[in-house]
C-alpha positions as CSV (number, residue, x, y, z in Angstrom):
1,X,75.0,103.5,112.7
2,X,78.2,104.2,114.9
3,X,80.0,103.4,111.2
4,X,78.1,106.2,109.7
5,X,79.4,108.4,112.3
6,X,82.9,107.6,112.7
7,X,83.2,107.8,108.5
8,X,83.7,111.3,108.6
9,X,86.1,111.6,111.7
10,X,88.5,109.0,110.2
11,X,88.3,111.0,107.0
12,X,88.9,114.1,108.6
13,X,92.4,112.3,110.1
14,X,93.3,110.8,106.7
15,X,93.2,114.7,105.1
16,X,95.4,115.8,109.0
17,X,97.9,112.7,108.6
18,X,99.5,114.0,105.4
19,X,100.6,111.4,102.4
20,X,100.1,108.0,103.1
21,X,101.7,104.8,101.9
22,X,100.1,102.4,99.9
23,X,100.1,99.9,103.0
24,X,97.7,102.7,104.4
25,X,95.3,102.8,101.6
26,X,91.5,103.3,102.8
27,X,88.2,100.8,102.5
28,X,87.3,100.8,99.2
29,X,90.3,101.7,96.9
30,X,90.9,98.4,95.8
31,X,87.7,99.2,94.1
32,X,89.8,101.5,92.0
33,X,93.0,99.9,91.6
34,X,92.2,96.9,89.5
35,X,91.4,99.1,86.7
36,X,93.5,102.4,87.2
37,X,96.9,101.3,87.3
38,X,99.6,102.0,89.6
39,X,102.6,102.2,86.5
40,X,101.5,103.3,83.1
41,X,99.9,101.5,81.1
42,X,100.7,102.4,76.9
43,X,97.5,103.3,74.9
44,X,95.4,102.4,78.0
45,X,92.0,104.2,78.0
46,X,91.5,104.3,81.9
47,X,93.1,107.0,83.3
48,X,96.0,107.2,86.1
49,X,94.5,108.6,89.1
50,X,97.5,108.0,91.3
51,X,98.8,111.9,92.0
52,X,96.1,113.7,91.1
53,X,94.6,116.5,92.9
54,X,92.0,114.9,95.6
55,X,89.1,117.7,94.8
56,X,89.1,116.8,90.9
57,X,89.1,112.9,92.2
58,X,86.0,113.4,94.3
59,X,84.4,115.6,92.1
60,X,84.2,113.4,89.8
61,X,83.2,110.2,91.8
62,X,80.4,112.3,92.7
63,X,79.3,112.7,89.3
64,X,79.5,109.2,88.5
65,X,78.0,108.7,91.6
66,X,75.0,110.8,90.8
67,X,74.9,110.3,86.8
68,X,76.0,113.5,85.5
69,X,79.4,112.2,84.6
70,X,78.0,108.9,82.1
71,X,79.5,105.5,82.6
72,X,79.3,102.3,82.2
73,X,81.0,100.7,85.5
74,X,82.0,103.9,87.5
75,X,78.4,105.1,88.3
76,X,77.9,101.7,89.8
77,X,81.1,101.8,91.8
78,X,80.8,104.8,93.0
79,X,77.4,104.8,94.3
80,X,78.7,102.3,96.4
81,X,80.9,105.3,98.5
82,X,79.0,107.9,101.0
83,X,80.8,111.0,100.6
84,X,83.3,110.6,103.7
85,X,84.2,107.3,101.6
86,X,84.7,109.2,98.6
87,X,86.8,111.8,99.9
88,X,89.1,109.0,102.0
89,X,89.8,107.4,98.6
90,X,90.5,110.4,96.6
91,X,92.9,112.2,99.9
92,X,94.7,108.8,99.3
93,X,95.4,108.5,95.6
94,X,96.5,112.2,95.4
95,X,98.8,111.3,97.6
96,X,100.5,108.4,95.4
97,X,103.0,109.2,93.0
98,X,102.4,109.8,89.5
Protein backbone atom coordinates (compact mmCIF):
# COMPACT_ATOMS: atom_id res chain seq x y z
CA UNK A 1 0.00 0.00 0.00
CA UNK A 2 2.71 2.68 1.10
CA UNK A 3 4.31 1.50 -2.60
CA UNK A 4 1.16 2.52 -4.26
CA UNK A 5 1.49 5.83 -2.80
CA UNK A 6 4.99 6.73 -3.09
CA UNK A 7 4.74 5.60 -7.13
CA UNK A 8 3.47 8.77 -8.06
CA UNK A 9 5.81 11.00 -5.88
CA UNK A 10 8.94 9.36 -7.21
CA UNK A 11 7.56 9.78 -10.65
CA UNK A 12 6.75 13.24 -10.09
CA UNK A 13 10.77 13.73 -9.06
CA UNK A 14 11.97 11.66 -12.07
CA UNK A 15 9.91 14.28 -14.62
CA UNK A 16 11.65 17.46 -11.82
CA UNK A 17 15.31 15.79 -11.98
CA UNK A 18 15.78 16.46 -15.70
CA UNK A 19 17.65 13.66 -18.05
CA UNK A 20 18.91 10.87 -16.43
CA UNK A 21 21.70 8.36 -17.07
CA UNK A 22 21.27 4.98 -17.93
CA UNK A 23 22.69 4.00 -14.33
CA UNK A 24 19.44 5.80 -13.14
CA UNK A 25 17.02 3.98 -15.26
CA UNK A 26 13.56 3.20 -13.30
CA UNK A 27 11.79 -0.38 -12.13
CA UNK A 28 10.70 -1.93 -14.93
CA UNK A 29 12.65 -0.69 -18.13
CA UNK A 30 14.63 -3.65 -18.38
CA UNK A 31 11.32 -4.84 -19.38
CA UNK A 32 11.86 -2.74 -22.46
CA UNK A 33 15.38 -2.98 -23.19
CA UNK A 34 15.83 -6.50 -24.20
CA UNK A 35 13.84 -5.99 -27.19
CA UNK A 36 14.20 -2.10 -28.07
CA UNK A 37 17.73 -1.68 -28.59
CA UNK A 38 19.93 0.80 -27.27
CA UNK A 39 22.23 1.18 -30.96
CA UNK A 40 20.39 0.49 -34.13
CA UNK A 41 19.61 -2.42 -35.18
CA UNK A 42 19.43 -2.80 -39.46
CA UNK A 43 16.02 -4.08 -40.82
CA UNK A 44 14.92 -4.63 -37.15
CA UNK A 45 11.06 -4.52 -36.79
CA UNK A 46 10.98 -3.26 -33.04
CA UNK A 47 11.27 0.21 -32.88
CA UNK A 48 13.97 2.55 -31.06
CA UNK A 49 12.36 4.14 -28.23
CA UNK A 50 15.48 5.58 -26.78
CA UNK A 51 14.79 9.66 -27.42
CA UNK A 52 11.51 9.79 -28.13
CA UNK A 53 9.03 12.18 -26.79
CA UNK A 54 7.77 10.65 -23.22
CA UNK A 55 3.83 11.53 -23.98
CA UNK A 56 3.87 9.35 -27.37
CA UNK A 57 5.88 6.63 -25.17
CA UNK A 58 3.10 6.42 -22.56
CA UNK A 59 0.49 6.89 -24.77
CA UNK A 60 1.08 4.12 -26.26
CA UNK A 61 1.94 1.75 -23.37
CA UNK A 62 -1.40 2.67 -22.33
CA UNK A 63 -2.97 1.38 -25.31
CA UNK A 64 -1.12 -1.80 -25.19
CA UNK A 65 -1.96 -1.70 -21.77
CA UNK A 66 -5.64 -1.46 -22.38
CA UNK A 67 -5.86 -3.32 -25.91
CA UNK A 68 -6.53 -0.66 -28.23
CA UNK A 69 -3.12 -0.66 -29.61
CA UNK A 70 -3.01 -4.93 -30.73
CA UNK A 71 -0.01 -6.93 -29.74
CA UNK A 72 1.31 -9.87 -29.21
CA UNK A 73 3.88 -9.31 -26.15
CA UNK A 74 3.41 -5.54 -25.39
CA UNK A 75 -0.16 -5.73 -24.01
CA UNK A 76 1.04 -8.30 -21.64
CA UNK A 77 4.11 -6.18 -20.57
CA UNK A 78 2.50 -3.32 -20.20
CA UNK A 79 -0.37 -4.37 -18.06
CA UNK A 80 2.18 -5.16 -15.77
CA UNK A 81 2.88 -1.01 -15.14
CA UNK A 82 0.26 1.31 -13.13
CA UNK A 83 0.33 4.53 -14.73
CA UNK A 84 3.02 6.25 -12.39
CA UNK A 85 5.13 3.15 -13.65
CA UNK A 86 4.42 3.88 -17.08
CA UNK A 87 5.14 7.45 -17.05
CA UNK A 88 8.64 6.70 -14.98
CA UNK A 89 9.69 4.42 -17.87
CA UNK A 90 8.67 6.57 -20.70
CA UNK A 91 10.35 10.24 -18.75
CA UNK A 92 13.42 7.91 -18.84
CA UNK A 93 13.85 6.66 -22.36
CA UNK A 94 12.93 10.18 -23.83
CA UNK A 95 15.71 11.11 -22.08
CA UNK A 96 18.26 8.59 -23.80
CA UNK A 97 19.85 9.50 -26.84
CA UNK A 98 18.73 8.60 -30.12
Amino acid sequence: MMLRLLLPVLASALLLAGPVRAADAPPGASSCTGCHAAKRIPDSVIPRIAGRKADDIAKFMREYRSGAWPSSVMGRIAKGFDDAQIDAIATWFAAQPE
